[in-house]
C-alpha atoms as one frame of an Amber mdcrd trajectory, in Angstrom:
protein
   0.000   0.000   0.000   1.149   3.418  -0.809   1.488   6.423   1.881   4.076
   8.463  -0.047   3.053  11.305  -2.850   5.487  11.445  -5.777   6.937  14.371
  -4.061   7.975  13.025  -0.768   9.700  10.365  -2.712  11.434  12.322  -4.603
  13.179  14.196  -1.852  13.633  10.550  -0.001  15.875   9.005  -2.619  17.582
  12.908  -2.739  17.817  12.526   0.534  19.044   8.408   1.047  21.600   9.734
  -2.041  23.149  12.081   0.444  23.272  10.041   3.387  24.983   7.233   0.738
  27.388  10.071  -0.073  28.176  10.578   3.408  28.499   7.281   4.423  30.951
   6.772   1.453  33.027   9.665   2.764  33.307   8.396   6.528  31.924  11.372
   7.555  31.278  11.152  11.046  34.060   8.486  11.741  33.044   4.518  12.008
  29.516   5.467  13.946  28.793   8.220  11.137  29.850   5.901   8.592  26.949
   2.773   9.768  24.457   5.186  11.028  24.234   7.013   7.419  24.374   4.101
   5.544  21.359   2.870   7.371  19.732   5.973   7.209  20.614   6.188   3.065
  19.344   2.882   2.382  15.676   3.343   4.539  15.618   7.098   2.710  15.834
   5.387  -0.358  13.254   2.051  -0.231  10.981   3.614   1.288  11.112   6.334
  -1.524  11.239   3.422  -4.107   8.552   1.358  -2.702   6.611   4.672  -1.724
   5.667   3.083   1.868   6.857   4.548   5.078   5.840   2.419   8.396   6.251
   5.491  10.336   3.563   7.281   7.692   0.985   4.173   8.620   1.887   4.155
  12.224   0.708   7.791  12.789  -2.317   7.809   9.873  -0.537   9.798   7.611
  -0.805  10.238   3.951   0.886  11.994   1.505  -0.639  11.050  -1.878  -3.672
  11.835  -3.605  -6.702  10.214  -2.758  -7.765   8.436  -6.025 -11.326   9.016
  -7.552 -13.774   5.930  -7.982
């Protein structure tokens, strides 16, 4: 089921991207490096698969409500 408008999934895989790119760079040292990487890779399913479990959790919705 999908909670995410085209939008918000767009800026999650621009998001995960920069988290990857941080990660890459070791920013943060050996904790910055694992913590990003996680973050980059949930930023960018969830913006693939255009489900967030946090979205559900709380009720929210971000895309359209399609017509009958």
């Amino acid at each position: 089921m999908v909670n995410e408008g085209r939008s918000d999934r767009i800026i999650r895989v621009i998001i995960g991207i920069v988290f990857g790119l941080l990660a890459i760079t070791k920013t943060g040292g050996v904790t910055g490096e694992w913590v990003f990487g996680i973050l980059a890779v949930v930023a960018i399913v969830t913006g693939i698969t255009g489900f967030c479990g946090l979205y559900r959790l709380f009720g929210i919705r971000t895309c359209p409500v399609r017509k009958s």
